[in-house]
N, C-alpha and C positions, 0 to 999 in steps of 0.2 A: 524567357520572355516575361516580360512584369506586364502583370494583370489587367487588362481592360477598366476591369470593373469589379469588385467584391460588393455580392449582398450578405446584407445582415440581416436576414429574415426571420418573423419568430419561427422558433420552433416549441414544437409540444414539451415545452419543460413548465411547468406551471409550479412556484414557490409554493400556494398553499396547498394546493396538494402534496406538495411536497412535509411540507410542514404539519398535514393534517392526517391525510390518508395512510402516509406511509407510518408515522409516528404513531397512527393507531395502532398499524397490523403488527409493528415489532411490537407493540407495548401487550397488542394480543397474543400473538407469540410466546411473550414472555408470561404472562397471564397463566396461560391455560401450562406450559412447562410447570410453571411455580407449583400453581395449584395442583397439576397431578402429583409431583415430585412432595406435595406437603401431603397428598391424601394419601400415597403411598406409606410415606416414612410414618401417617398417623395407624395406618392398616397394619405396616410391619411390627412399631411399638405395640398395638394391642395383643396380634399374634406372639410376640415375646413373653406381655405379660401373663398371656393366659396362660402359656405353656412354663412359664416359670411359676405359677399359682400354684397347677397342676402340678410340678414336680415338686415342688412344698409338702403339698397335701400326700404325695407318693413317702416322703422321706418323712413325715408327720406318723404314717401310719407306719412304716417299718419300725420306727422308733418304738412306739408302745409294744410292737411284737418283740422288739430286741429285749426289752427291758424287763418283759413279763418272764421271757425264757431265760433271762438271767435270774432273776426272783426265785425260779424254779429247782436253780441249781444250789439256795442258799436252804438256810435254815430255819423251821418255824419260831418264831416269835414268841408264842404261848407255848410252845412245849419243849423247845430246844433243840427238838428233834427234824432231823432233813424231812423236804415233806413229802418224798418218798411217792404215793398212788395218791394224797389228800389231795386231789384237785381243789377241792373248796374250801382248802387252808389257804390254797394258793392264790386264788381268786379272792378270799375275804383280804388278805394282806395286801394284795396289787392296790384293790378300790383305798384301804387306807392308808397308801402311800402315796398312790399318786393322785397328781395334780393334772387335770383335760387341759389340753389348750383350746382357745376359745374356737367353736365348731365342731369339737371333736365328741364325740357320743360312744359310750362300751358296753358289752353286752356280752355276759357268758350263760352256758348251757351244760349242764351234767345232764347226763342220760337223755340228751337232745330237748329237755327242757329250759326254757330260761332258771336261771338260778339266780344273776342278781348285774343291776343295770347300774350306770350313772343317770344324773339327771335329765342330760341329752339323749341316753340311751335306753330312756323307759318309752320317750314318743316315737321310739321307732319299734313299737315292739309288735303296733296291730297291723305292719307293714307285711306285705305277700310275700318276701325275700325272703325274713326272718326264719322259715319254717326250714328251708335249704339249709342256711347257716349253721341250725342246728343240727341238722344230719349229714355236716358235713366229714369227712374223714380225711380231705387232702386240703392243701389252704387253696383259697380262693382269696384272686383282687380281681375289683371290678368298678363298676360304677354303672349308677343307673338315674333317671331324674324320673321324680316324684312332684306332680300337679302341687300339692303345697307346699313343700320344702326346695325342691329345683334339684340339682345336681347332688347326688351323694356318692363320694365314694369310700370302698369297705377293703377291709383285708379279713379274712377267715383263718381260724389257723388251730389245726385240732391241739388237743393238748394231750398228749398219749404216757402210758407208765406199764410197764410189765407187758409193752407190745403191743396195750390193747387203749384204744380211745378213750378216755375217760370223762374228756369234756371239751368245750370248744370255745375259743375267746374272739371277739370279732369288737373290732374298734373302727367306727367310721368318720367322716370327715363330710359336713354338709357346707360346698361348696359355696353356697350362694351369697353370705359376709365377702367374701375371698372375690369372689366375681363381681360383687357390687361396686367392692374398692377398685379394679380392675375398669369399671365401666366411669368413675369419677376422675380416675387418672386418665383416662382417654377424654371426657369433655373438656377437663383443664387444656391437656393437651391442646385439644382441637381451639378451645378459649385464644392460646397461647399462640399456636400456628397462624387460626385468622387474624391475628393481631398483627405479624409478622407478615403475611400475606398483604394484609393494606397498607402498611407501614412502603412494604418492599414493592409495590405498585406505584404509591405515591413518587417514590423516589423514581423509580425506574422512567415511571414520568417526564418527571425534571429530566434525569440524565437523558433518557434519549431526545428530549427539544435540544440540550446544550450539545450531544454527538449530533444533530442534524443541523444547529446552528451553521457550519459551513456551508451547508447545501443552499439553505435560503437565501446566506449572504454571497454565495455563487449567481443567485436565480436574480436577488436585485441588482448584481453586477452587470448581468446579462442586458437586464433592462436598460440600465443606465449609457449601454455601449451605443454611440453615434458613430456615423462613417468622419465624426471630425474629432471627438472623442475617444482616444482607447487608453487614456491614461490611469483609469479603476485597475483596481488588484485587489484580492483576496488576501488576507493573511493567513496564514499557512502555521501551526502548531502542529506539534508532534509528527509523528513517522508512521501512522497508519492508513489505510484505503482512502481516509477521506478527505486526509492532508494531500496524498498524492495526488487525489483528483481535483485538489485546490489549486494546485501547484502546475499541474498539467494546466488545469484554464490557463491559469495565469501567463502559462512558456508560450501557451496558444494565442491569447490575447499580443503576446509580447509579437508573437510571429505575423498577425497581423496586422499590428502598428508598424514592423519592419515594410509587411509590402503596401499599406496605405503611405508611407514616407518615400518607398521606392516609388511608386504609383506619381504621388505628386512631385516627387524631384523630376520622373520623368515629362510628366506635363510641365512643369516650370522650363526646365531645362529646353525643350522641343520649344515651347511658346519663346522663349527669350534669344534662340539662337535660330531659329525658321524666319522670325519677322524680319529680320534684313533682306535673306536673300530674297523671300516674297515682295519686300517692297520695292527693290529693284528691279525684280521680273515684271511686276504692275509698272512700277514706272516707264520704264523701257516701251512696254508694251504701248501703253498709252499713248505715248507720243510718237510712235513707228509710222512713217508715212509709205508712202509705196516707193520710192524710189527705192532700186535694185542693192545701192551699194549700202545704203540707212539700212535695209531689209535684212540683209546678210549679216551685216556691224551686229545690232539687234539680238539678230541670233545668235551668234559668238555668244553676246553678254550675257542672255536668257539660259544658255548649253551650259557655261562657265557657271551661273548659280545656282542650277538644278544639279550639275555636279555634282557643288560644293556644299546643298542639300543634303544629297547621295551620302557623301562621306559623313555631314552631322548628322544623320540617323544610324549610318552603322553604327559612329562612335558611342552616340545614345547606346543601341541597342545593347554594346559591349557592355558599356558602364551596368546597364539592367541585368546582362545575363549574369556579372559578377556576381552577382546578391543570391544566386542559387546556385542550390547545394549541389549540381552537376557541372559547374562552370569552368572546372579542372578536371580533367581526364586523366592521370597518373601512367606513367611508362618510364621505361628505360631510357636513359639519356647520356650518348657519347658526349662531354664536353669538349673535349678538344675538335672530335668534328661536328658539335654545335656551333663553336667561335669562329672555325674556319667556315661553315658555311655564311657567318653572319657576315664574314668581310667580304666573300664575294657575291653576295647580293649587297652590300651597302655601295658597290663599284656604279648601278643601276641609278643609284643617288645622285650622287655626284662626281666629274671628274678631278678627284686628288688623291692625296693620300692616305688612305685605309692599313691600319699594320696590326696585327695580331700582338698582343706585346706578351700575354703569355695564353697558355690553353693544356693544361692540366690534362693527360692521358687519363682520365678516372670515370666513372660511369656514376650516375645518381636517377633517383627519380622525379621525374616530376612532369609537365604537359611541356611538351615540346612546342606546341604550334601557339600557346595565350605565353611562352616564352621566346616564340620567336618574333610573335608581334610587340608582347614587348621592350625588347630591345630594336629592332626595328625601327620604334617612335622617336628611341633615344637615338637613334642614328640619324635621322632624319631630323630631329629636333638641334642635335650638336650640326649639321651641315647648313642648319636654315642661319642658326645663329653665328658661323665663323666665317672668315673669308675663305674664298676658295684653295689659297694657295696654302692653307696652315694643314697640318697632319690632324687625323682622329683616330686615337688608342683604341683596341677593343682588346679584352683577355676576359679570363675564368680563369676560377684555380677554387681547388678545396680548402679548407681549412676549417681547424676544431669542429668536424662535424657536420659545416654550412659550405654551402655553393654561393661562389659571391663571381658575380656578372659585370664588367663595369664598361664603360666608354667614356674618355677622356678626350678633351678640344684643347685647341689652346688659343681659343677666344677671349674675349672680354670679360669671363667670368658674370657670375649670378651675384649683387648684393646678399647680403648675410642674412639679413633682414626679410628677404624676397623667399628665401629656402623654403619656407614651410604652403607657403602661399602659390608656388607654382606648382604644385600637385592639386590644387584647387581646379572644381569645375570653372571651366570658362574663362580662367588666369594665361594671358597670354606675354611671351616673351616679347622684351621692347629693343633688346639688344644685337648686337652683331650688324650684319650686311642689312637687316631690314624688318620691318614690322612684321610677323609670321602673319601669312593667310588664312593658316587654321584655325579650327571652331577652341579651340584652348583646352581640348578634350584630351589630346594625347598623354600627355603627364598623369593625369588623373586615373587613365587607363592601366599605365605603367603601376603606379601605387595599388589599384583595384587587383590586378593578378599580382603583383608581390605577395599582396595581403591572404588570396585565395589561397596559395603554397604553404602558406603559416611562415611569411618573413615582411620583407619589409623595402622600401627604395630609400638610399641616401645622399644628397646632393653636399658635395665639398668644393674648396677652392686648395687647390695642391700650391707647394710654396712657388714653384715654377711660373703657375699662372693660371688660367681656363678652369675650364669647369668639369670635374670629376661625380657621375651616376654610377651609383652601386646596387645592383639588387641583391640583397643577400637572402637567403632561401634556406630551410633543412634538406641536409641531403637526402632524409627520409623522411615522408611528411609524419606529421603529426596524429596519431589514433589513425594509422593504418593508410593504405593508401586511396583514402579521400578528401573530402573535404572536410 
């Protein structure tokens, strides 16, 4: 049935919030993501470099222990000789070869007293650890932080000859250079990241006004839509969520322009073909006196256009239900006893000659009853327009695929010129025995369910003579069997 009436009422879509609110909370979204995701990666960088500072400073002091115990396995300098139990042979020549790296502080002990410091490793000497160090016997690493100096860490490492301890070497590393740099790489960092962080908000900005762009221009399309206006569209870019729900308005919009067009063909069509028989039932009416036999007349005439009312609503109604997507019902379809049933109901018609000229033993799909009406029309259309006494062809037969329907007169034939036009609403034939009575709807009927089947109706003039209707149709509909 075509619509009544469709409202276009607002509904709760409102552009700027569209445009404002939502725009925010992604932009927030992305906001508080960014920003955790930078203060992590600034937490994880720091964790990294501490812990590679630290293993620096691990590999700083192994080193000076490698290096002293290789020293110990060579030879003295001033005497030539291995240094054997000289601890403080070995200790005076370490200090005058090596070089500290910056942080690093050394400190040895014979007979658990200090015996002799570097420059970094004299201010560590009134320190409370130091008294351990010296009595120590196994190596010791550690670390400990110290209110002035901050983090230090030490390696202990006795120095033993003929079994017995003879002195102890301990080289430390005071952290706090090493961590400072550590804490300057981190504010750059963080420098570096806020920068990126409002840079990538700015933008994020833009981008998400330009991904919402569609919505808004959705929300003023909506506005713009009249019940006489549906001719706005959306433009539709790329293949994601937002396109497709451009794209859906848009099939939606389209769909109902379809039934604002069915809507008013229906009203056109009813206004332009009612106002006859109305005027004749008034007129009639009007002038009807009481005499019995005017009274009866009257009524004849009044029966006869309420009729033929009757029938131009159904026709209407048909032409309307075409336009929806249920208006074919799909089933199984005998041809051959589709053709024979059609010639004898076409007998109901008129009395002549009806002949099967062929009827195809084959089965297809398609709605039997919006195909038996329309051929039907054509039966009834080819009998209004020939003489009585002339034959009317009906057959079916398959071929490449298609079901093709036809009935053939051998009347007056159609002008060439006319073909396309009497499948037109309200086009009525002017040929044959007489001006057809009907509302001009049947033909247009015929074309509405060809169309529905996925085919088509086609009118010829055969070399012979008369006028040849073809519905041609897929034996199997198209995208399955609906509409």
């Amino acid at each position: 049935m075509i619509p009544t009436s469709i409202s276009l009422k607002p509904t709760p879509f409102d552009g700027g919030r569209m445009g404002g609110s939502v725009r925010v909370r992604i932009l927030g979204w992305y906001v508080v993501l960014l920003g955790v995701s930078l203060v992590a990666a600034l937490l994880l960088q720091r964790a990294f470099l501490l812990a590679q500072v630290r293993s620096d400073a691990e590999l700083a002091l192994d080193q000076e222990v490698g290096e002293l115990r290789q020293l110990s396995q060579g030879v003295d300098p001033v005497s030539g000789e291995p240094f054997g139990t000289d601890v403080a042979a070995i200790f005076d020549t370490f200090f005058n070869r090596n070089v500290p790296l910056e942080g690093e502080g050394l400190l040895t002990f014979i007979d658990g007293l200090i015996y002799k410091t570097d420059v970094l490793g004299s201010s560590l000497v009134d320190l409370p650890e130091v008294d351990a160090w010296g009595e120590s016997t196994a190596s010791q690493r550690g670390a400990f932080d110290n209110p002035d100096l901050g983090e230090i860490r030490y390696l202990a490492v006795p120095v033993a000859s003929g079994g017995e301890v003879n002195g102890v070497f301990v080289v430390t590393v005071l952290m706090a250079n090493r961590l400072t740099s550590v804490d300057q790489a981190i504010r750059l960092g963080a420098v570096v990241y806020g920068s990126i962080f409002v840079l990538a908000t700015i933008l994020a900005w833009a981008a998400a006004g330009r991904i919402l762009q569609p919505l808004r221009d959705l929300t003023e399309t909506a506005r713009s839509i009249t019940d006489t206006d549906l001719s706005e569209r959306i433009e539709v870019e790329g293949d994601d969520e937002i396109a497709e729900l451009a794209a859906t308005f848009n099939a939606m919009l389209d769909r109902l322009d379809e039934a604002f067009a069915a809507q008013r063909r229906f009203i056109d069509d009813a206004g332009h073909e009612l106002r006859t028989p109305i005027t004749v039932i008034r007129g009639n009416l009007e002038v009807m006196g009481d005499d019995p036999t005017e009274r009866a007349d009257t009524v004849g005439v009044v029966t006869d256009e309420l009729d033929r009312m009757s029938r131009i609503v159904d026709d209407l109604l048909d032409l309307a239900k075409s336009e929806q997507p249920d208006f074919i019902q799909f089933g199984p379809v005998d041809l051959d006893e589709f053709v024979r049933e059609l010639a004898a109901k076409a007998l109901a018609l008129d009395d002549r000659d009806w002949t099967v000229e062929r009827a195809d033993p084959n089965q297809f799909l398609g709605d039997r009853h919006r195909l038996n009406q329309a051929m039907m029309n054509l039966l009834r259309n080819a009998a209004e327009h020939t003489p009585s006494e002339t034959p009317i062809r009906i057959g079916g037969k398959m071929e490449a695929g298609d079901v093709l329907l036809w009935v053939q007169d051998e009347g007056p034939g159609i002008p060439e010129e006319d073909h396309q036009r009497i499948f037109e609403r309200f086009s009525r034939g002017e040929t044959g025995k007489a001006r057809t009575e009907g509302a001009g709807l049947g033909l247009a009927i015929v074309a509405a369910i060809a169309e529905a089947h996925g085919g088509g109706v086609e009118v010829a003039t055969p070399d012979e003579g008369g006028t040849r209707f073809t519905i041609t149709i897929p034996a199997r509909p198209q995208g399955g069997e609906g509409r």
